[in-house]
C-alpha positions as MATLAB code, in Angstrom:
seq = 'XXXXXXXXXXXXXXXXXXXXXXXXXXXXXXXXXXXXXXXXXXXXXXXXXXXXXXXXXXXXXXXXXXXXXXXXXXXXXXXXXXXXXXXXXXXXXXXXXXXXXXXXXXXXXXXXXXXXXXXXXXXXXXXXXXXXXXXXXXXXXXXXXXXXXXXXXXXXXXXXXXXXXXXXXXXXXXXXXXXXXXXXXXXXXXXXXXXXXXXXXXXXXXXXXXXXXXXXXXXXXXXXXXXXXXXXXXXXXXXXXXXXXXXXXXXXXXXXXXXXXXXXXXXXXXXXXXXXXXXXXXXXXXXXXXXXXXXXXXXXXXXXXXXXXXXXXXXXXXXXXXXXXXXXXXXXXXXXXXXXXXXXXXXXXXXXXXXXXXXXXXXXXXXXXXXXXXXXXXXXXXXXXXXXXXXXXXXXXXXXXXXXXXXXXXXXXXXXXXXXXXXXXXXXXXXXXXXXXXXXXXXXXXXXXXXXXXXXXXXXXXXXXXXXXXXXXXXXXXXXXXXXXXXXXXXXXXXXXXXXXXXXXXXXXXXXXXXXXXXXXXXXXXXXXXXXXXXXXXXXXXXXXXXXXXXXX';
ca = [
      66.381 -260.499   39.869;
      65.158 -256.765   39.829;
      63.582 -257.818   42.822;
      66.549 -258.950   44.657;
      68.978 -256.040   43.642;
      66.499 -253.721   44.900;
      66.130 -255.165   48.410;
      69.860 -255.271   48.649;
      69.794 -251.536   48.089;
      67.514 -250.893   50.733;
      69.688 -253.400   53.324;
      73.024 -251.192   52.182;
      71.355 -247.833   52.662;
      69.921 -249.099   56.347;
      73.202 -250.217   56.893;
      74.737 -246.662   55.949;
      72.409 -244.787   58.260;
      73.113 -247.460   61.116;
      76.338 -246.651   60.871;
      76.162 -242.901   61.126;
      73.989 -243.112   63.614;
      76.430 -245.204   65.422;
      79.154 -242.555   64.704;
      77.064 -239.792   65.859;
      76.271 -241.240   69.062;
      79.848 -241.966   69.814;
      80.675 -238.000   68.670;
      77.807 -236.634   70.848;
      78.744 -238.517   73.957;
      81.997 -236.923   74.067;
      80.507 -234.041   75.969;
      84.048 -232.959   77.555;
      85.529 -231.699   74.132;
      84.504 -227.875   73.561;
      84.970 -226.904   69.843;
      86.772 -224.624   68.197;
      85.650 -221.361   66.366;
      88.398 -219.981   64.032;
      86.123 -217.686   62.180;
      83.934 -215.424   63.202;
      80.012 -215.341   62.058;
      78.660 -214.866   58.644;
      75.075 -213.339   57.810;
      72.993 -214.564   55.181;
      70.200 -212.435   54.277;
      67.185 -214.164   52.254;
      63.733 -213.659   50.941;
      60.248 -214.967   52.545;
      59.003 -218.030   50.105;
      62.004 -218.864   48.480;
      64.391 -221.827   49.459;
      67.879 -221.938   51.249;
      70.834 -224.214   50.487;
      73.308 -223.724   52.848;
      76.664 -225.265   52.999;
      79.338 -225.735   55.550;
      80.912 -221.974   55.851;
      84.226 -223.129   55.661;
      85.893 -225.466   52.702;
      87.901 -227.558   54.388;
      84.742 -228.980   55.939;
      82.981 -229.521   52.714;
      85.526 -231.861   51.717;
      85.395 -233.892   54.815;
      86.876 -237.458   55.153;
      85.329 -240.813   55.684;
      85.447 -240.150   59.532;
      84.590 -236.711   59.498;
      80.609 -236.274   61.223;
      78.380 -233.346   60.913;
      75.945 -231.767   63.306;
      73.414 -228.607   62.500;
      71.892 -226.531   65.284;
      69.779 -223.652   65.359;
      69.191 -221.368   67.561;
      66.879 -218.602   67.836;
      68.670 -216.555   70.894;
      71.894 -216.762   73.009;
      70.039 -216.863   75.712;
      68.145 -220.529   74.438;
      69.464 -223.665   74.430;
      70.881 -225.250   70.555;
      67.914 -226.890   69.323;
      69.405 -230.237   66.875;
      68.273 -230.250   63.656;
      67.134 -233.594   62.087;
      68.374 -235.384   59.225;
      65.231 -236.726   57.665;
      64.962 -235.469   53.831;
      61.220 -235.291   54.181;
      61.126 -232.435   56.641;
      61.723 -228.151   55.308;
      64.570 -227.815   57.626;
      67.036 -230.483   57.553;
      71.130 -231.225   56.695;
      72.824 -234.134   54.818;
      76.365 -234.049   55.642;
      77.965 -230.532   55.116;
      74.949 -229.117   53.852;
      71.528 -227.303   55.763;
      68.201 -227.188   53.103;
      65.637 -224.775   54.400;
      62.789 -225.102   51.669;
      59.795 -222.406   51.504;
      61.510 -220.135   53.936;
      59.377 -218.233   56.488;
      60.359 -215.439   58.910;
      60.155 -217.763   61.740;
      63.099 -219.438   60.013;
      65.504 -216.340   60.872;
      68.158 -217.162   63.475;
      71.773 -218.639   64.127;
      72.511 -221.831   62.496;
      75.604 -223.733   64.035;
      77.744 -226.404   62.205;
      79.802 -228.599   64.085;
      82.360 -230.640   62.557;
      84.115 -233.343   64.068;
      86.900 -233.732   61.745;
      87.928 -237.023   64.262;
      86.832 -238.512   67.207;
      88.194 -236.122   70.219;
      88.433 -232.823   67.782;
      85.973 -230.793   66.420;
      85.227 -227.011   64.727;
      81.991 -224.730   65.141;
      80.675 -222.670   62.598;
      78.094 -220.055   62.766;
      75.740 -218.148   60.433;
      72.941 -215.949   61.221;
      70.323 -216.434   58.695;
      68.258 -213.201   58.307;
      64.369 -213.688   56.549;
      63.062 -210.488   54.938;
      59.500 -210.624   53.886;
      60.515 -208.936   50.633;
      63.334 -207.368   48.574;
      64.142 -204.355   50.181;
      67.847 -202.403   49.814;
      69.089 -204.570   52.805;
      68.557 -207.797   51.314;
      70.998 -207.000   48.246;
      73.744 -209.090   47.721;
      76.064 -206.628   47.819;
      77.804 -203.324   46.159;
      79.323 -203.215   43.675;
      81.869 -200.530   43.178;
      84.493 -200.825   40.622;
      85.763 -198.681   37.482;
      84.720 -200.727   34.994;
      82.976 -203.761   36.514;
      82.941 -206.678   33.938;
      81.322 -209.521   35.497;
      78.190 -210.077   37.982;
      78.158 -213.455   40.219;
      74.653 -215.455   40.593;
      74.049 -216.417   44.431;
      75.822 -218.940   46.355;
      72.623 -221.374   46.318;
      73.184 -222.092   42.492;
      77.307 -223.035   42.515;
      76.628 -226.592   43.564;
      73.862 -228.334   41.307;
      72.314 -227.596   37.898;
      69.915 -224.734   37.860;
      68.752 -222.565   35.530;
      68.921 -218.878   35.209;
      66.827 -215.588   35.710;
      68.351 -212.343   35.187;
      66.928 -208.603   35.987;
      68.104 -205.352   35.960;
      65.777 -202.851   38.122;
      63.836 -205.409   38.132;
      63.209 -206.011   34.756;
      63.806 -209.500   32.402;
      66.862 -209.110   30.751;
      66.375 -211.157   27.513;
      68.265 -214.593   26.495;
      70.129 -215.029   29.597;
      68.332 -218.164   31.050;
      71.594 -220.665   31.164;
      74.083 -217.923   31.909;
      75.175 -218.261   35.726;
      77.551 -215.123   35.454;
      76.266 -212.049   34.052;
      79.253 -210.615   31.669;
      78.750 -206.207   31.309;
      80.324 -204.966   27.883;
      81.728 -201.651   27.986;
      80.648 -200.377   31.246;
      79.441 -197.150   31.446;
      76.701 -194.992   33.543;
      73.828 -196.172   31.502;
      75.110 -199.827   33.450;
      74.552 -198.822   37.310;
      71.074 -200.640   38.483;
      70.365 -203.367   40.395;
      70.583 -206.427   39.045;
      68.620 -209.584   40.110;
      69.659 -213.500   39.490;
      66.977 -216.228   40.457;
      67.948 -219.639   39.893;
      65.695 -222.801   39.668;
      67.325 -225.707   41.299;
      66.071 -229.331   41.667;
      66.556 -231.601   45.247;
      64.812 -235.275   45.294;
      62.065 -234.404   42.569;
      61.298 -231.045   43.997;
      62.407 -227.601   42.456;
      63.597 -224.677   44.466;
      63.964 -221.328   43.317;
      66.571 -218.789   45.484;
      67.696 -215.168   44.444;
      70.334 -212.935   45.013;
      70.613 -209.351   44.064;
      73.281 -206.796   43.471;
      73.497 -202.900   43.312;
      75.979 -201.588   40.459;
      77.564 -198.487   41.391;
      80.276 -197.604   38.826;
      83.305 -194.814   40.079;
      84.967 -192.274   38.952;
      88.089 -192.940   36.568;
      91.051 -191.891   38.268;
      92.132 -188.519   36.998;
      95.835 -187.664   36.715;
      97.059 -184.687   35.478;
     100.406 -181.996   36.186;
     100.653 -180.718   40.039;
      99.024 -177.312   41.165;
      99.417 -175.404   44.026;
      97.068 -174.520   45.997;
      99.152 -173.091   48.575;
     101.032 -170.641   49.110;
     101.134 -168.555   46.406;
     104.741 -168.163   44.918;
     106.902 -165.637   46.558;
     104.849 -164.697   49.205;
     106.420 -163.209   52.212;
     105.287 -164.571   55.819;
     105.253 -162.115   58.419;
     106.818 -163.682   62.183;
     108.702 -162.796   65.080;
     112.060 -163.935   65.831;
     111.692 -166.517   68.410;
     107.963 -167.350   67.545;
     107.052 -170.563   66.180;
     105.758 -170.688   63.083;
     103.807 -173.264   60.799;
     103.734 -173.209   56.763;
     101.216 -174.971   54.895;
     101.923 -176.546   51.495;
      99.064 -177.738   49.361;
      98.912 -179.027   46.040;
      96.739 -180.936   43.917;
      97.384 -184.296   41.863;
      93.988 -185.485   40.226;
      90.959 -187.283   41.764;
      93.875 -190.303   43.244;
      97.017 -189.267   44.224;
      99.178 -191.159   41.813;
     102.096 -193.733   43.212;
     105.540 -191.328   42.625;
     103.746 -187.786   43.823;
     105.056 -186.250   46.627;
     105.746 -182.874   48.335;
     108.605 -181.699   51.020;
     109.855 -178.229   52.180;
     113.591 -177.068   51.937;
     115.658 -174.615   53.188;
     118.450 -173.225   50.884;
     118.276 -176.385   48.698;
     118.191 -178.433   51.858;
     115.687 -180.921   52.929;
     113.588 -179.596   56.371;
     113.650 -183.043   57.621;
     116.928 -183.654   58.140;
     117.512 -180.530   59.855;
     117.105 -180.115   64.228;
     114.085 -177.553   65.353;
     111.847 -177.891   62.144;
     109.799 -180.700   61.858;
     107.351 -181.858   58.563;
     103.734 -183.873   58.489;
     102.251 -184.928   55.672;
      98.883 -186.262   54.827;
      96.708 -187.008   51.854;
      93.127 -186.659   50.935;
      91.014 -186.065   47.725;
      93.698 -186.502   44.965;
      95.628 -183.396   47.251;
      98.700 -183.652   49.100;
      99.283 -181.292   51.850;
     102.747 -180.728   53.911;
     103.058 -178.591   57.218;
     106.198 -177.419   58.243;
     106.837 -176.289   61.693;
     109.315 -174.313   62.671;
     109.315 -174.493   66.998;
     111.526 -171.146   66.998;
     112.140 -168.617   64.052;
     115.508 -167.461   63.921;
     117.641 -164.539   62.135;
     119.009 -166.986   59.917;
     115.411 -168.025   58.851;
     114.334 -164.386   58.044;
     117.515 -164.937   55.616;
     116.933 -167.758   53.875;
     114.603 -169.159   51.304;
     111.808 -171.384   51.849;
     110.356 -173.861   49.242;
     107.786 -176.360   48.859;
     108.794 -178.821   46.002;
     105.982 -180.820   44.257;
     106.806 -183.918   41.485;
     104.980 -186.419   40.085;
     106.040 -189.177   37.564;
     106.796 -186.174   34.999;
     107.535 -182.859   36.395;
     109.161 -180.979   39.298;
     107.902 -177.726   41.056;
     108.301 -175.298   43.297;
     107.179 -172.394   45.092;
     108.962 -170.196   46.893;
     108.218 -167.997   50.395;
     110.600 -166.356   52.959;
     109.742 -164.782   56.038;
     109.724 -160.875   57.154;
     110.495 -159.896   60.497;
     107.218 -158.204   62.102;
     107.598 -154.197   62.143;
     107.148 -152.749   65.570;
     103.851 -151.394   66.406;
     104.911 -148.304   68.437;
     105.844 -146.195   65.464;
     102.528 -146.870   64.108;
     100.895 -146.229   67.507;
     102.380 -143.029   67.961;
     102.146 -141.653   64.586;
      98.362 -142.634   64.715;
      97.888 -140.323   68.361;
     100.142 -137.786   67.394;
      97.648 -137.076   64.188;
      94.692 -137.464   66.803;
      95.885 -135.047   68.845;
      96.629 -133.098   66.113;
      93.167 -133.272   64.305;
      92.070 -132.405   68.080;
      93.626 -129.515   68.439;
      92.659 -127.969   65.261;
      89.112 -129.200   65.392;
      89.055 -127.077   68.886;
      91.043 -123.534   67.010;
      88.725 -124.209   64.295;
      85.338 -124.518   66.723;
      86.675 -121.580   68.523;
      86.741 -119.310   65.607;
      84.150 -120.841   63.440;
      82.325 -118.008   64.665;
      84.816 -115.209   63.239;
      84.665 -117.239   59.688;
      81.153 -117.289   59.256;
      81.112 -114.168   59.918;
      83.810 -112.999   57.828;
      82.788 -114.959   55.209;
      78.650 -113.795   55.370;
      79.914 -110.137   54.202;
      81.803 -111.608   51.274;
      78.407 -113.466   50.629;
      76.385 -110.425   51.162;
      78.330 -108.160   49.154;
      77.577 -110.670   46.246;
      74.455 -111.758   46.563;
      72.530 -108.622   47.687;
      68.774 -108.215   47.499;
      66.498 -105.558   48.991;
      64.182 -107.046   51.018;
      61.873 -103.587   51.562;
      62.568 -104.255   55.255;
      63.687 -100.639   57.224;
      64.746 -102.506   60.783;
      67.234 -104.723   61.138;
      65.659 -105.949   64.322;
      62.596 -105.117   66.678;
      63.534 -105.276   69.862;
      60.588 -106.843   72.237;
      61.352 -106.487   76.660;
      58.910 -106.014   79.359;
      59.230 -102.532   80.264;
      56.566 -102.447   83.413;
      56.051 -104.133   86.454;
      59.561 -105.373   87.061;
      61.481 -105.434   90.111;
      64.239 -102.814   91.215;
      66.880 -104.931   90.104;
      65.318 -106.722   87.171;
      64.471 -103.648   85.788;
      67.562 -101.844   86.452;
      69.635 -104.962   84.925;
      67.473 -104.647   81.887;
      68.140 -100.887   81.644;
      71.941 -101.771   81.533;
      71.277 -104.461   79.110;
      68.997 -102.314   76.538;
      70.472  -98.597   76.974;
      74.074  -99.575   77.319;
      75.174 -102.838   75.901;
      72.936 -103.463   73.179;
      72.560  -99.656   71.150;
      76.132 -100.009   71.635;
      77.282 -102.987   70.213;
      74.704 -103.331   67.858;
      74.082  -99.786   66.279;
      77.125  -97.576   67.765;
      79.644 -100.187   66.757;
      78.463 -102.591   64.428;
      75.805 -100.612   62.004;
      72.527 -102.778   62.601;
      69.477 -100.624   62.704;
      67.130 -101.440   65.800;
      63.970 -100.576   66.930;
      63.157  -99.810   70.332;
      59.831  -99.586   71.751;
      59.848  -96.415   73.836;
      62.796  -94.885   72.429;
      61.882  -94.415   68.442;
      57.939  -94.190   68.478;
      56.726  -90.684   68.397;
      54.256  -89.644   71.261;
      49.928  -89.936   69.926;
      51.003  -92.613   67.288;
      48.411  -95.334   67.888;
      50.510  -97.470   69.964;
      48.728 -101.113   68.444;
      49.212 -100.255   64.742;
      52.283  -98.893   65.223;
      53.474 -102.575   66.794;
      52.479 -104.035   63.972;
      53.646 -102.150   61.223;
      57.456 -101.738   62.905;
      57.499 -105.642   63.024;
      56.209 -106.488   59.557;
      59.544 -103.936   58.487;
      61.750 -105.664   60.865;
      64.015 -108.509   60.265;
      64.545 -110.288   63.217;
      62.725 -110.182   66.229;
      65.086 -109.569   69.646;
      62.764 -110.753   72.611;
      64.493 -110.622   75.978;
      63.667 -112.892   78.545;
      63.818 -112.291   82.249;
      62.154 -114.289   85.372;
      59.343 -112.061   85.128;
      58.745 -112.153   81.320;
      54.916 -113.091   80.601;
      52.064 -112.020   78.521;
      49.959 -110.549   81.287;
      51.846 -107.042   80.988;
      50.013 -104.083   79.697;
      53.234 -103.658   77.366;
      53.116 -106.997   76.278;
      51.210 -106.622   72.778;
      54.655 -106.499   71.104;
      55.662 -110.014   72.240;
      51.882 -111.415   71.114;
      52.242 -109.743   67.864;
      56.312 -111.178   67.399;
      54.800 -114.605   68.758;
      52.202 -114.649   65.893;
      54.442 -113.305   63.236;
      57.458 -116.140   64.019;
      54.985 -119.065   64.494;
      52.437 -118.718   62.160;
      53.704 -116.635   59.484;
      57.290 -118.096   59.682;
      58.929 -115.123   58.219;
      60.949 -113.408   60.997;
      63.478 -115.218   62.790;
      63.558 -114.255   66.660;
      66.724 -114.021   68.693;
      66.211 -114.802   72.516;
      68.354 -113.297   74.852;
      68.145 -114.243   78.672;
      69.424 -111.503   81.135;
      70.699 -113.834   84.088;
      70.098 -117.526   85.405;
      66.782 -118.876   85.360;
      65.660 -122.523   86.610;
      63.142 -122.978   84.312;
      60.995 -121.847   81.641;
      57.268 -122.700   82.986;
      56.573 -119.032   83.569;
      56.516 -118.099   80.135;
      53.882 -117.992   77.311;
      53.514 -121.324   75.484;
      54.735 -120.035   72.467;
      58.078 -118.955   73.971;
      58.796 -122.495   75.196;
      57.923 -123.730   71.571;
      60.728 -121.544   70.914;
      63.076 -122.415   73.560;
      62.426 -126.245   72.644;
      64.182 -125.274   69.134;
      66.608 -123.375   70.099;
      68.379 -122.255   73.555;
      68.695 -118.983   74.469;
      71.648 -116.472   74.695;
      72.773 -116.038   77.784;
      74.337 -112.403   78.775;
      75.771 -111.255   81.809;
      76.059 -107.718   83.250;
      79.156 -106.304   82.524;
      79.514 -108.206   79.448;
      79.806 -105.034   76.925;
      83.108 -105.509   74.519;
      81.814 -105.739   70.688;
      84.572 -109.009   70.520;
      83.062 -110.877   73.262;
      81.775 -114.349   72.248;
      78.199 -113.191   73.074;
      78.036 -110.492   70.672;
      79.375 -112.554   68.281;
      77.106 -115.562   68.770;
      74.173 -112.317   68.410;
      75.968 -111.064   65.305;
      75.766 -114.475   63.516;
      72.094 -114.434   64.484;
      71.345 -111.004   62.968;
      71.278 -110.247   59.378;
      74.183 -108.785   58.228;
      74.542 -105.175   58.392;
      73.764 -102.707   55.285;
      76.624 -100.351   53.834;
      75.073  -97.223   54.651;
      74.189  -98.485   58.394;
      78.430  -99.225   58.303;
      79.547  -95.893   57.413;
      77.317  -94.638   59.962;
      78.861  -96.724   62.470;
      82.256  -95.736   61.726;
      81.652  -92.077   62.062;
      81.030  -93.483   65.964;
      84.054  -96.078   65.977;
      86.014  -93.663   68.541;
      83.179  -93.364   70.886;
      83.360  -97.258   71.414;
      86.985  -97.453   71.723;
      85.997  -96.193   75.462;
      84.110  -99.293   76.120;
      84.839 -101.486   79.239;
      86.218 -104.925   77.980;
];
């Protein structure tokens, strides 16, 4: 009896597959019908060594009919022909029905996989997945991300909704205890501590044989929403906006809500009370971004009646209302400013030029206040030695430096102004030994007066006196020297070394002939040079003050 039941079985199941085969022929015959595609393709992304169950993509074909046929393809590029897959349970890849089984996948098994479903005899629908084999778990094979405030449940793969399995759960890759029949992963109060990834394999049986497959997840928990009064950002209340009348002009509103902009906050500008958008020549854009709310207002021409009225930006949420306020100044002509500002330049000009021009007469003014104050004997008896090259000059070298030294200078300087000079030639006494008296007359000297002329050198028989200055100024460094030049000169290459060590520092006074009047600016530029005069030397000059009033100016 067993027996008998038993070879009916295997009659009825022969039968079955007869007929399906009989059905598919008929369906793949029809060659003229081209299938629809209403959805577009899915990706399913799976680990190396595990196993695949993979059902129609849509769920209208899982719950086919009794003439409803299925067909599985795969293919591994466009640019290849669909390669059938079979239906024989005893191969990895095969499909009963609705349903593909890839068992033990391998990287070779990565591709598109195309379901056909001929829902009746002249109509049918395509499906596509692309089936994507990592060799291991890597951050593209997760699941997917999850992303919620407070995320309360976690799903277990796809594979393990349609048979009995049993359950493996991991977070970070590590067994998470007593949760081997649990197909949905509940998380109680959700916090930080809870982000991770979390891992589900499930063991599943088909014909005998158990499968495992895995799916994984990535917990990433966000922010809580933060909601709390509105504050402006900008513009700061009653702030004044400078413009010109007919200018266009745009004012920026922000203000700040809370991490999410909640659903009842908003901002606007008005005008006297009035709202901006419902007015002709201003218009309003708003737009939204980090929990802020911003609003610009442009205004395509400013007019009078704008530099009149009061602008404000109004801010409410659910609970409160507020504003702040701005209004707009008319610009203030440059012009003023402009000629104010070179007015004062021309001014500061002009004085800085009076003021160069008689800097002169204040230091010198000022230097016999000083001296008067602050007087010291120094032991010196000459105010200043003067040093010239009295032979082998020209006619008219020497006769210009006869003007210079018997007219202009013991004028100005002793007749008029007091100083005390020494003159070589004029105040030694005839047999003095001519040598030490050089160098004695220097040492009591002040300030050394060396006049230069085109023929000045150190060659001259009378030149001792300009060696002896030259050592005194340079090496000693305690007499200043005062150079004088009578006349133009080109250049300086004809005279001693230390001379154009001297020049280098310091240029030289230039006089001219004729140039005799105590007030000129070259006997002043001398004077400032010179040491100031002492009181006796002044009342000697003034007993001569007369005398100079007969000066050529």
């Amino acid at each position: 009896m067993m027996m008998m039941m038993m070879k009916m079985m295997m009659m009825l199941q022969m039968i079955l597959l007869l007929t399906e085969c009989v059905l598919a022929s008929s369906y793949q015959s029809n060659s003229t019908v081209e299938c629809e595609r209403p959805d577009p393709a899915r990706t399913k992304k799976v680990i190396a060594g595990e196993s695949l169950y993979l059902p129609c993509p849509n769920l209208a074909c899982e719950m086919g009919t009794e003439n409803t046929s299925y067909y599985w393809f795969k293919n591994i590029n466009r640019s290849f022909p669909l390669e059938p897959i079979g239906t024989e349970e005893s191969e990895r890849v095969h499909y009963h029905r609705f349903a593909l089984y890839i068992f033990w996948l391998t990287l070779n098994d990565t591709g598109r996989y195309i379901t056909r479903w001929w829902y009746d005899e002249d109509n049918c629908i395509e499906f596509e997945t692309v089936v994507v084999v990592h060799e291991k778990l890597n951050s593209e094979v997760f699941y997917r991300k999850l992303e919620e405030e407070t995320p309360s449940l976690i799903k277990c793969p796809a594979e393990c909704d349609y048979r009995l399995a049993t359950f493996i759960w991991y977070k970070n890759f590590s067994l998470i205890p007593n949760q081997e029949f649990v197909k949905d992963l509940r998380i109680r109060n959700s916090s930080k501590e809870s982000e991770g990834i979390y891992t589900c394999v499930c063991t599943w049986e088909h014909n005998g044989i158990k499968y495992n497959s895995s799916g994984s997840r990535r917990l990433i928990g966000k922010e809580k929403s933060l909601i709390f009064p509105p504050k402006f950002r900008l513009p700061v209340n009653n702030s004044i906006v400078i413009t010109d009348v007919g200018a266009e002009l745009i004012l920026q509103c922000s203000v700040l809500f809370g991490s999410k902009v909640c659903q009842m906050c908003s901002i606007h500008w008005e005008r006297n009370n009035t709202r901006m958008s419902e007015m002709d020549g201003y218009m309003e854009k708003n737009r939204t971004k980090d929990g802020t709310i911003e609003s610009f207002l442009n205004i395509t021409k400013v007019s009078e009646s704008d530099l009149r009225s009061e602008f404000r930006c109004r801010a409410q949420d659910s609970y409160k209302v507020i504003f702040v306020s701005v209004t707009l100044k008319r610009r203030v002509s440059v012009c003023p400013v402009i000629l104010a500002c070179l007015c004062t330049f021309l001014l500061v000009l002009v004085l800085g030029r009076i003021v160069k021009w008689f800097s002169l007469d204040l230091m010198l003014f000022l230097r016999k206040i000083v001296f008067k104050l602050n007087r010291k004997e120094d032991g010196k008896l000459y105010d200043a030695y003067v040093i010239y090259q009295r032979n082998n000059l020209d006619e008219k070298t020497g006769q210009t430096m006869s003007d210079f030294i018997d007219g202009s200078l013991v004028t100005v300087l002793e007749r008029y102004y007091g100083f005390k000079l020494f003159i070589h030639g004029r105040d030694d006494l005839p047999g003095e030994d001519n040598m030490n008296l050089i160098e004695t007359k220097i040492q009591l000297s002040r300030r050394l007066i060396i006049i230069l002329t085109p023929e000045t050198s150190t060659s001259s028989p009378a030149a001792y006196d300009l060696q002896v200055g030259l050592h005194e100024a340079l090496v000693q460094g305690e007499t200043g020297v005062i150079l004088i030049q009578l006349g133009q000169m080109q250049d300086y290459t004809h005279l001693p070394l230390g001379l154009q060590h001297l020049l280098s520092k310091s240029s030289p006074l230039v006089w001219r002939a004729g140039e005799s009047s105590p007030s000129s600016r070259f006997w002043k530029r001398v004077r400032y040079r010179m040491p100031v005069a002492s009181s006796h030397q002044r009342s000697g000059a003034n007993n001569r003050s007369l005398e100079c009033q007969r000066l050529p100016v």
